[in-house]
C-alpha positions in Angstrom: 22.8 -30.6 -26.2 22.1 -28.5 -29.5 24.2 -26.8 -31.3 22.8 -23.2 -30.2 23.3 -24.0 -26.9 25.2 -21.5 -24.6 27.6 -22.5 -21.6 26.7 -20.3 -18.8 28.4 -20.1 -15.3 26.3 -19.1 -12.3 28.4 -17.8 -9.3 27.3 -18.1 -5.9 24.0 -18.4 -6.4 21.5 -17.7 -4.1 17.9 -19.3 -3.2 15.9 -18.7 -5.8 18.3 -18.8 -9.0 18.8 -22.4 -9.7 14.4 -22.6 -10.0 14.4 -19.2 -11.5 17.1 -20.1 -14.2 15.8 -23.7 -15.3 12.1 -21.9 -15.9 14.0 -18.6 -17.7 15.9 -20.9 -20.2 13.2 -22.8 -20.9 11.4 -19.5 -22.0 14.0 -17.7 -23.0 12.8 -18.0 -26.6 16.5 -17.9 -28.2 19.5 -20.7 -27.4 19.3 -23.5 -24.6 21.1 -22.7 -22.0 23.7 -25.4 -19.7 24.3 -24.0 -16.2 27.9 -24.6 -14.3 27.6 -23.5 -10.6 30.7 -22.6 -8.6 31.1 -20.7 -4.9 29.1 -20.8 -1.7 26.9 -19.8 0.9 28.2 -17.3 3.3 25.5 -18.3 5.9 25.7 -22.2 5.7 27.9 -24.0 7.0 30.4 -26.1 6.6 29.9 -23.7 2.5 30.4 -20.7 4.7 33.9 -21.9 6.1 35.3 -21.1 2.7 35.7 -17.7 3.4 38.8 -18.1 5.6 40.9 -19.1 3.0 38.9 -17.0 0.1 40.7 -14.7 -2.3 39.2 -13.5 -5.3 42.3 -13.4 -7.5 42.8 -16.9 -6.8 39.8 -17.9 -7.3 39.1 -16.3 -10.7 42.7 -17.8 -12.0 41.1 -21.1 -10.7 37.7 -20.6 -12.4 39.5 -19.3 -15.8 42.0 -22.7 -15.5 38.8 -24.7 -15.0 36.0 -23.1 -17.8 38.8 -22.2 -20.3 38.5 -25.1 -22.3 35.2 -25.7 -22.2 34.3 -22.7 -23.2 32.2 -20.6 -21.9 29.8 -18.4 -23.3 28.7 -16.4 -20.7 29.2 -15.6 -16.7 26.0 -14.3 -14.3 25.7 -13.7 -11.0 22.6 -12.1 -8.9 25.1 -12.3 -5.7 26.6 -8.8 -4.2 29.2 -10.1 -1.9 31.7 -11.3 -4.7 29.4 -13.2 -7.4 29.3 -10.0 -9.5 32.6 -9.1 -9.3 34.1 -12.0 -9.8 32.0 -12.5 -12.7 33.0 -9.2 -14.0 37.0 -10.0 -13.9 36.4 -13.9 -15.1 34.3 -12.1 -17.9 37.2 -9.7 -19.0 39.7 -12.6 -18.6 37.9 -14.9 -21.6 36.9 -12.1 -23.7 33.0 -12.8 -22.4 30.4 -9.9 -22.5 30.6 -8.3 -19.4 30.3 -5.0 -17.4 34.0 -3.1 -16.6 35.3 -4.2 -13.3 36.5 -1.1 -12.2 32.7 0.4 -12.5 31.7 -2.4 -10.6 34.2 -1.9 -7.7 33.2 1.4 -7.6 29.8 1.1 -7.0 30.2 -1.8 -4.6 32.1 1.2 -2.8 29.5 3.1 -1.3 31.4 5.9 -0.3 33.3 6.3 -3.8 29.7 6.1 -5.7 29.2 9.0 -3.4 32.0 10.8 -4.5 31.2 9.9 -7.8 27.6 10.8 -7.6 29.0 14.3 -5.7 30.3 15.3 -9.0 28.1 14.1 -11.1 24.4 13.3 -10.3 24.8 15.7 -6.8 21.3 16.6 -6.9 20.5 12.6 -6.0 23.1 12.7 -3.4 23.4 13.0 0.2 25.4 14.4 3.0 28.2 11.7 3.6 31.6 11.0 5.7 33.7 7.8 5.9 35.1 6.9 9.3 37.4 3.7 10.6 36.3 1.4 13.0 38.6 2.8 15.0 37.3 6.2 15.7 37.2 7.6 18.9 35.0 10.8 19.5 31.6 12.5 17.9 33.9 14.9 16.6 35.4 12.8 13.8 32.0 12.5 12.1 30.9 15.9 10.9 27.1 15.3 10.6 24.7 16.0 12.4 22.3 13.3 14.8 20.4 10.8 13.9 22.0 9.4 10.7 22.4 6.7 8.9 25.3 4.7 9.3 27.0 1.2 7.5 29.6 -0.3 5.7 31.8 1.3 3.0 31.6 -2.7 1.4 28.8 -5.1 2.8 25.8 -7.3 1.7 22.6 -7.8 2.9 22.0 -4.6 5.1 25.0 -5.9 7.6 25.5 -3.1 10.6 23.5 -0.8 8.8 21.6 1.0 11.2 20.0 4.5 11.9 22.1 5.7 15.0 20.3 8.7 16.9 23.4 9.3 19.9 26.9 9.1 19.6 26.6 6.8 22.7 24.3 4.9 20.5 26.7 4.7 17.5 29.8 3.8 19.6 27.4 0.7 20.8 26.6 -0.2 17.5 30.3 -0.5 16.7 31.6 -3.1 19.5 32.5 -6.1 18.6 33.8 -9.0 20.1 37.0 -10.8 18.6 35.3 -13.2 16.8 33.0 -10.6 15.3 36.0 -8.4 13.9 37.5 -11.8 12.8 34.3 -12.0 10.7 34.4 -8.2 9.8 37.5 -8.8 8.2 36.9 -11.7 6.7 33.7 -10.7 4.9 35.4 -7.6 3.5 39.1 -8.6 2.6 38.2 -9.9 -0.6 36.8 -7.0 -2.0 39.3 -5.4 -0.1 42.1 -6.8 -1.7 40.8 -5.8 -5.0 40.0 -2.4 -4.5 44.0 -2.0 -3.9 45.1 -3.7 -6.6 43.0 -2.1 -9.4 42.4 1.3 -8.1 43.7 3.9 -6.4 41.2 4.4 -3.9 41.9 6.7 -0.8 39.5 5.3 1.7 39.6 1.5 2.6 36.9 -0.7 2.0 36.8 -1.6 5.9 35.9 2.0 6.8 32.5 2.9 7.7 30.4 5.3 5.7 27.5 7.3 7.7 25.1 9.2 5.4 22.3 11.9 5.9 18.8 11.0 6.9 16.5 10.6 3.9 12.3 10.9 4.3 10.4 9.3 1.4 9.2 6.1 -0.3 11.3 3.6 -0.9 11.8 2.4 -4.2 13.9 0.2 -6.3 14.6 0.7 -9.7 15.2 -2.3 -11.9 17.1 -2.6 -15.5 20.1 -3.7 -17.6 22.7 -2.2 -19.3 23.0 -3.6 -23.0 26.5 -2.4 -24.6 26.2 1.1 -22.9 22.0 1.1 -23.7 20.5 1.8 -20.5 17.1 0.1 -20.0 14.6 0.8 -17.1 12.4 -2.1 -16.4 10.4 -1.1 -13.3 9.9 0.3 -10.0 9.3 -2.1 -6.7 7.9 -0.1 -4.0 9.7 -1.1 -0.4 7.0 -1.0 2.4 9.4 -1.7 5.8 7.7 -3.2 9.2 5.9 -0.5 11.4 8.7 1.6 13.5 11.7 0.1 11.4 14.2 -0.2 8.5 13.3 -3.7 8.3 11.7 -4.5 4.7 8.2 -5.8 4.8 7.3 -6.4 1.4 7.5 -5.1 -1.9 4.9 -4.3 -4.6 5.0 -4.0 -8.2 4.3 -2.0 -10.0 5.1 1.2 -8.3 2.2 3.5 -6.9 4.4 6.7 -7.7 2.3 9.1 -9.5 3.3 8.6 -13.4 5.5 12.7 -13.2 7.5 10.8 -10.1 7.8 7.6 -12.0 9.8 8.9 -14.7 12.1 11.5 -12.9 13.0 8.4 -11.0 13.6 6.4 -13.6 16.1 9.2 -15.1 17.9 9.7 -12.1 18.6 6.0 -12.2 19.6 5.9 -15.7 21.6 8.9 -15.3 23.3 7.2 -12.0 24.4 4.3 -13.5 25.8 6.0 -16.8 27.5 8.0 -13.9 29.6 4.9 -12.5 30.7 3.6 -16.2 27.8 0.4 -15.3 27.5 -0.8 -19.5 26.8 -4.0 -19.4 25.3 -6.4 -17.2 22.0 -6.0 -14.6 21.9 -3.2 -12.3 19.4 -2.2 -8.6 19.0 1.7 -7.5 17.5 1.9 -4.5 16.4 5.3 -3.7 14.1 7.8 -1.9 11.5 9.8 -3.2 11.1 12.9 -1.1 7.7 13.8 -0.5 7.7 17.2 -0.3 9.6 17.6 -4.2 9.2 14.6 -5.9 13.4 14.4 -5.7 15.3 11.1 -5.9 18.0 10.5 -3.3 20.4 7.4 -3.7 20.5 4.7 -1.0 22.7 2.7 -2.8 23.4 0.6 -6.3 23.5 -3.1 -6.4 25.6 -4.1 -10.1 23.5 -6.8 -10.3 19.8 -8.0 -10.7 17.6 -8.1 -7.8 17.1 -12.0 -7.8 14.4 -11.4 -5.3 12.2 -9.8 -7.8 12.5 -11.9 -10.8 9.5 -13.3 -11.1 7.4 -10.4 -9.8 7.9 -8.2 -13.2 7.4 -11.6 -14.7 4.2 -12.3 -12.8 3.2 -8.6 -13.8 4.8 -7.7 -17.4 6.0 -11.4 -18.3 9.2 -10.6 -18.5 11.5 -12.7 -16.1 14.9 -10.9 -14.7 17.0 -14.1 -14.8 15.5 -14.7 -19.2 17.3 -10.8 -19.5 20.3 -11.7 -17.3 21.1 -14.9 -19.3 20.5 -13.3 -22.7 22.8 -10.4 -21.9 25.4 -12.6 -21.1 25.7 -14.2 -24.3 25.6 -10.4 -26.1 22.1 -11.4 -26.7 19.2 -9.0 -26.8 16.6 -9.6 -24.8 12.7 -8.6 -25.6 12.0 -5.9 -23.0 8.8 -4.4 -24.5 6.4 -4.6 -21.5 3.6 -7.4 -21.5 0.9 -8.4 -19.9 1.7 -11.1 -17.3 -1.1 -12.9 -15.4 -1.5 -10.5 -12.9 -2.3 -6.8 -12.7 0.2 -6.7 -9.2 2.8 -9.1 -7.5 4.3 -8.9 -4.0 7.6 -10.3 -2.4 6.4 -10.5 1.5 9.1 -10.5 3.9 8.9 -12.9 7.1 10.9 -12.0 10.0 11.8 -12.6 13.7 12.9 -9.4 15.9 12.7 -11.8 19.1 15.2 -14.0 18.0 13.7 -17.0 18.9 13.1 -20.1 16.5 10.1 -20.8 14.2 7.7 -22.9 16.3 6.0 -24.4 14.0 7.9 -24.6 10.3 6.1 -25.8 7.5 6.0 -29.5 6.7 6.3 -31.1 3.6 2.5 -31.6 3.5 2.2 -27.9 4.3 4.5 -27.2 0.9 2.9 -29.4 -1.4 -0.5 -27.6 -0.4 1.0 -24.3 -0.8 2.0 -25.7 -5.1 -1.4 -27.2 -5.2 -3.3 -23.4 -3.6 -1.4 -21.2 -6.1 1.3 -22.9 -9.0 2.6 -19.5 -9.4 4.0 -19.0 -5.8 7.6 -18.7 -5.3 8.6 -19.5 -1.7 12.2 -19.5 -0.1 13.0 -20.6 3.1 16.0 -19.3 5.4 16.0 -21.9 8.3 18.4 -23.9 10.2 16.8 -27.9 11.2 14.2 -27.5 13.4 13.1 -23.8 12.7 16.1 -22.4 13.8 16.8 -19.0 12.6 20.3 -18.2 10.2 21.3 -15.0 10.9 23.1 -12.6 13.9 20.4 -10.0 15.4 23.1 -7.7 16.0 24.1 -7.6 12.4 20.9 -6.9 11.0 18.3 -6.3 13.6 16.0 -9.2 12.6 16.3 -12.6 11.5 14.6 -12.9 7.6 13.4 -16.4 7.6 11.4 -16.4 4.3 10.3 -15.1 1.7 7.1 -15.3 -0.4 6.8 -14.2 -4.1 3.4 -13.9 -5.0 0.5 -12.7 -8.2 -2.7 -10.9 -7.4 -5.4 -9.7 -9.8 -6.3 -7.1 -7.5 -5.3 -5.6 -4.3 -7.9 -7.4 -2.1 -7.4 -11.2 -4.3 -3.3 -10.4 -3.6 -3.8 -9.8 0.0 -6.7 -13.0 0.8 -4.2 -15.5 -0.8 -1.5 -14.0 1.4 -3.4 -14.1 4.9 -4.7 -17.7 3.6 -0.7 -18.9 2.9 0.6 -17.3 6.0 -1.6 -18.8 8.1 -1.7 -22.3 6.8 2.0 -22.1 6.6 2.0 -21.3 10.6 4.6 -18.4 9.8 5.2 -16.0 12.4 6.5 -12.4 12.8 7.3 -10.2 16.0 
């Protein structure tokens, strides 16, 4: 290894890191980079069974016995569940560059990064109100029908849901033993922190149910370097007809260039808001039609893995090459370049039937899919057999792929798709 190389530990990475990383390192145009990988897979098993006994406190003074030595040079994580903010406290522990944990907690706390926002940034809030599980009658949630409702502390859009009835809510919200058991379980790390560093007056295990919000979709992408706030794009979220359920999304954005940047300022202004200085950071938000006005869904501390390579494909700038250089207190080349493509898509493949994949791609099917387009990026979320991952109740479809991929124009983007999807025998309904 040379001299300039970096240490770097990757925390429960997901899919598409390990591929994303080896290519951004080999670009990164500045030290070689050697990755350590520690954590697991919440939806594999027997990875996922490590979350009965997981603590995070434990397992930082376990990582920091471990990496000490070695040493480190810099901690990354694109996971939301704990990656992050384990990342964050291992990062403060050796002295490694790194993002404040306590602005991390809160805006992993969805209904403190509404208070926070409420005093703040209030003209990109919403109406909001935290309930337990436990509640017992409509009149405990002051806001009016249909809402939004989900999780003060989750990942990946678990039991978030648009509820139109209290009958409909109180549905949404019964569980079987084994599903609190899991509740809990997801939750209790965070949980466990949010008590110990903060003084926090609504528990991480409450529910949080937040106005209805009309207007596009969007997520805005960037990095804090040192308290610098950079804006790298806008994806565009197109959902599945007559659901919350994402469909794609396209970069760049289509927002008129006046809408563009007032959403990139309420972002910037957002995350300066929640103390977020160092380290990658998400915004989704709304656009309202009507006024042009950002709303927050919600901020994710953390690069949006999923859309690495689509700025790369676009501007040539790859999220993972910023991630690793701002982990080392490097700075990364953000000026916007041409990529080879003038727009990229992530397509979303999902089951609402809950049935398995009939026919999942083979091997042969794969290889044609490297040898039809080299600049692809594919990732698969089935059991053996097609078998699909994830609980219907939870999230309302089962996300069995995903499909990254470059277009020179609208139409070219949209052939090679249809061509892929088809040859691919992938599925959706």
């Amino acid at each position: 290894m040379a001299e300039s190389s970096k240490n770097i530990l990757v925390l429960f990475d997901a899919d598409w890191d390990r591929q994303q990383l080896r290519k951004a390192a080999r670009q990164a145009g500045g030290p070689g980079f050697r990755f350590y990988y520690e954590g697991f897979d919440l939806f594999s098993f027997p990875s996922n069974a490590q979350l009965l006994s997981f603590d995070v406190f434990r397992f930082v003074d376990w990582l920091e016995r471990k990496y000490r030595s070695l040493p480190l040079h810099g901690v990354t994580s694109s996971n939301e569940q704990f990656g992050a903010l384990v990342g964050a406290l291992l990062a403060q522990r050796l002295g490694l560059p790194g993002a404040d944990p306590k602005a991390l907690i809160a805006a992993q706390h969805k209904y403190v990064a509404r208070r926070i926002l409420e005093r703040d940034v209030p003209e990109a809030n919403v109406k909001f109100h935290a309930f337990p599980y436990t509640f017992r009658s409509a009149d405990e949630i002051p806001l009016a029908y249909p809402f939004y409702v989900k999780p003060v502390k989750a990942a990946y859009s678990v039991l978030a849901r648009r509820v139109d009835s209290f009958e409909q809510l109180q549905q949404h919200m019964t569980f079987h033993p084994w599903e609190k058991y899991i509740i809990k379980r997801l939750v209790r790390p965070f949980n466990d922190v949010v008590r110990k560093l903060t003084d926090f007056d609504v528990d991480a295990h409450w529910m949080l149910a937040e106005e209805l919000i009309d207007g596009q979709q969007i997520n805005v992408d960037g990095v804090a370097i040192n308290g610098e706030i950079h804006v790298l794009g806008i994806v565009d979220a197109v959902m599945y007809p007559g659901t919350d359920q994402f469909m794609r999304f396209e970069y760049p954005t289509r927002l008129p260039a006046e809408r563009e940047a007032h959403a990139r300022e309420t972002a910037k202004r957002i995350v300066e808001a929640l103390g977020i200085d160092h380290g990658m950071f998400n915004v989704e938000m709304r656009v309202c039609g009507s006024t042009g006005e950002c709303r927050l869904i919600e901020v994710n501390p953390r690069m949006a893995a999923q859309f690495s390579d689509l700025y790369e494909k676009v501007d040539g700038i790859n999220l993972h090459d910023v991630a690793l250089l701002v982990a080392v207190d490097g700075r990364p080349d953000l000026t916007p370049r041409r990529g080879k493509y003038r727009m990229a898509t992530s397509f979303v493949f999902r089951k609402f039937d809950g049935k398995p994949l009939l026919n999942p791609p083979t091997h042969d099917k794969l290889r044609w899919l490297q040898e039809f387009d080299p600049d692809a990026f594919l990732a698969m979320f089935l059991k053996s057999g097609g078998g699909l991952k994830r609980e219907m109740k939870w999230l309302g479809s089962h996300r069995y792929a995903t499909l990254n991929m470059g277009g020179h124009s609208e139409q070219h983007l949209f052939e090679k798709y249809e061509t892929v999807k088809n040859t691919l025998g992938f599925e959706t309904g």
